[in-house]
C-alpha positions in Angstrom: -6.4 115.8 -80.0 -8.5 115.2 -76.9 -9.3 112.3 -74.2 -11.6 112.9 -71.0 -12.4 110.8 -68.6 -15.6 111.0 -65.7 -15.4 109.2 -62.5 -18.7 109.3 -60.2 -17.3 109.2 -56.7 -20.5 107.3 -55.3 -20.1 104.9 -57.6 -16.3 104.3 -57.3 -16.7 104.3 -53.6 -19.2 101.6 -54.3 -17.3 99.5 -56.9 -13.8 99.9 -56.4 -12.1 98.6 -53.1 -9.3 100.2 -53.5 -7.7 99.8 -50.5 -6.9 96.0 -50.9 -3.6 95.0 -50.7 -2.0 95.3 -54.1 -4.7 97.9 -56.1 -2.6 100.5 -56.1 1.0 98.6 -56.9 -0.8 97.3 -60.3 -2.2 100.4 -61.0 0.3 103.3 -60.1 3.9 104.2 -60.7 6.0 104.2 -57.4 6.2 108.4 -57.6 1.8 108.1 -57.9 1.8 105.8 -55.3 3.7 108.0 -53.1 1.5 111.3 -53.5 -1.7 109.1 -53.1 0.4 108.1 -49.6 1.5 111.2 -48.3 -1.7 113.5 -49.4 -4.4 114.2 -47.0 -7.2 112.8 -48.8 -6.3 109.7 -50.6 -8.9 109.2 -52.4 -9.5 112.0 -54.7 -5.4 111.6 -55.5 -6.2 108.0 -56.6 -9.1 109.2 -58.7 -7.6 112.1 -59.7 -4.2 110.5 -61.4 -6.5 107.5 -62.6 -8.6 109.9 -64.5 -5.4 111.5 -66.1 -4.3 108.2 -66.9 -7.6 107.4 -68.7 -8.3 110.8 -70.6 -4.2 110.9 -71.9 -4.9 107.1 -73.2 -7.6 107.8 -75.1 -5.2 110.1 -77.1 -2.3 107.6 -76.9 -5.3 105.0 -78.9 -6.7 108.0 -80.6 -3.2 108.3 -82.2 -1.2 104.3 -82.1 -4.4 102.6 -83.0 -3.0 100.7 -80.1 -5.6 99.1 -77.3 -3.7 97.7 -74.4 -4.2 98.1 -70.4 -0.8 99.8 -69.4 -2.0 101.8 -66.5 2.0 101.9 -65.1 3.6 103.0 -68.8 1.1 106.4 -68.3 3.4 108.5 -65.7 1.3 111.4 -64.0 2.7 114.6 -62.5 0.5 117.2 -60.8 1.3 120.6 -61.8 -1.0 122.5 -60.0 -4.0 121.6 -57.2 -7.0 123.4 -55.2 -10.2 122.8 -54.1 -11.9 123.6 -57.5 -9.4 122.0 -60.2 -6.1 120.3 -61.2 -3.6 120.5 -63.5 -0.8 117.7 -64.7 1.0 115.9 -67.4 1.0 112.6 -68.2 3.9 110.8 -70.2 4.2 107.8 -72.4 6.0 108.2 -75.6 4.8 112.0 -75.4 3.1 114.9 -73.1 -0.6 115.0 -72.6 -1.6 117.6 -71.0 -4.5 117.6 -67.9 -7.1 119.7 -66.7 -9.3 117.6 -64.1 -13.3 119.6 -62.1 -13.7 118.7 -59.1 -17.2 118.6 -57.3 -18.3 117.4 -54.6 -20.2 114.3 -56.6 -17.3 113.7 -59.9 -14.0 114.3 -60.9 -13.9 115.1 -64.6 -10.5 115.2 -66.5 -9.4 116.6 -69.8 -6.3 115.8 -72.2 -5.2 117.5 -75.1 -2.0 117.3 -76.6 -1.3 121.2 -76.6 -1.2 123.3 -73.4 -3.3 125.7 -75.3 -5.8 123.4 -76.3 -6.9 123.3 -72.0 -8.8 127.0 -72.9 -10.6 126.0 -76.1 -12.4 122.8 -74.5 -16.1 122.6 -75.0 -18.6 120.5 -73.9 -21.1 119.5 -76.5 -24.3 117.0 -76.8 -24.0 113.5 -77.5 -25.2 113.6 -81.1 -24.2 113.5 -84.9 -20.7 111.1 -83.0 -19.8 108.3 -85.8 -17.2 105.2 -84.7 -14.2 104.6 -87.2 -13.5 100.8 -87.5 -11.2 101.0 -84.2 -14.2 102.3 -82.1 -12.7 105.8 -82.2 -15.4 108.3 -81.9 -15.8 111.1 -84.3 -18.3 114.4 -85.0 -19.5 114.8 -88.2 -20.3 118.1 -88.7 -23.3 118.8 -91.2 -23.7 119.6 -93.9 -20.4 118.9 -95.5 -19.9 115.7 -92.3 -16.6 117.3 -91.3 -15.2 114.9 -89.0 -14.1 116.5 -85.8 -12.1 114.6 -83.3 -14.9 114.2 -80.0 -13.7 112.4 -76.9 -16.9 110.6 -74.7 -16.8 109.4 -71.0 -19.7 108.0 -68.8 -19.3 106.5 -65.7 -22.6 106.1 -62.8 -24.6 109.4 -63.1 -22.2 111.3 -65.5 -21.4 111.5 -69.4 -19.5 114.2 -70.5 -18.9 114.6 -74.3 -16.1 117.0 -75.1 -14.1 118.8 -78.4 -11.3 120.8 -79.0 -13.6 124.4 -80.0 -10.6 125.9 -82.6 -12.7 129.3 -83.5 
C-alpha cells in the first residue's frame, strides 16, 4: 500500500503560523516536538514529520476505513537525513515506512507499508483514478480496469500522483 503527501513551502509559510503558542503541542508527540526544537532549521523538521504523518495516514484510511484527525496517535522517527532526502517510520497500530524530496520549493513524502516498496515508487499522470465509496482513490488499468492502489497529494503549486510499480 502507499500514502504521499506534498507540502509547498511558499504556501505553508504563507498559511500556516506555526510558531503560535500551542501549534506544535496539538500537532506533535513530545519526542517530534523535541527534534523540531533542537534541529537547526525548524521548519523543514516541522514539515518534514507532518508530511510523514500525512502520507502513513492515508495508508492507516486506506486500510481501517477509518477517517479521523489523530495527528499525535501517528509517532515519527527519522531514520536517516541530508540535504537531498529523508528517511523515517511512522507508527500507529503498525510501521509505515518514509521516504520524503527535498527541494528548495517542496517537501514530497512517500509511505508504503514494506521497506522494499521505497525502490519501486513511480510517479504517474493524474488519469484513468476512480474513488471507492470511502473517497479512496484507485487506478483502473485498461483494458481489463485492474484496480491499482494510487495515492494523490496537491498542495499550492504541486500534485504528485504516485503507485507502487511491482514489475
Amino acid at each position: 500500500m502507499i500514502g504521499n503527501d506534498v507540502i509547498d513551502i511558499l504556501q505553508s509559510r504563507h498559511e500556516s503560523n506555526w510558531r503560535r503558542k500551542g501549534y506544535i503541542e496539538k500537532l506533535f508527540t513530545p519526542s517530534e516536538q523535541l527534534l523540531i526544537s533542537q534541529t537547526s532549521d525548524p521548519e523543514t523538521m516541522l514539515w518534514l514529520l507532518w508530511s510523514m504523518k500525512e502520507a502513513a495516514y492515508k495508508i492507516y484510511n486506506r486500510q481501517t476505513k477509518i477517517r479521523a484527525y489523530i495527528p499525535q496517535k501517528l509517532e515519527c522517527t527519522i531514520i536517516s537525513k541530508n540535504d537531498q532526502y529523508a528517511t523515517g517510520q511512522v507508527i500507529l497500530e503498525n510501521v509505515y515506512y518514509t521516504k520524503t524530496i527535498f527541494s528548495k520549493d517542496s517537501l514530497h513524502t512517500i509511505a508504503v507499508t514494506s521497506k522494499d516498496h521505497l525502490n519501486n515508487v513511480i510517479e504517474i499522470e493524474k488519469k484513468n483514478i476512480i474513488k471507492d465509496q470511502n473517497g479512496i482513490p484507485f487506478l483502473s488499468q485498461p483494458p481489463l480496469h485492474i484496480l491499482k492502489d494510487v495515492s494523490i497529494s496537491h498542495h499550492g503549486r504541486f500534485e504528485k500522483v504516485v503507485i507502487i510499480d511491482q514489475k
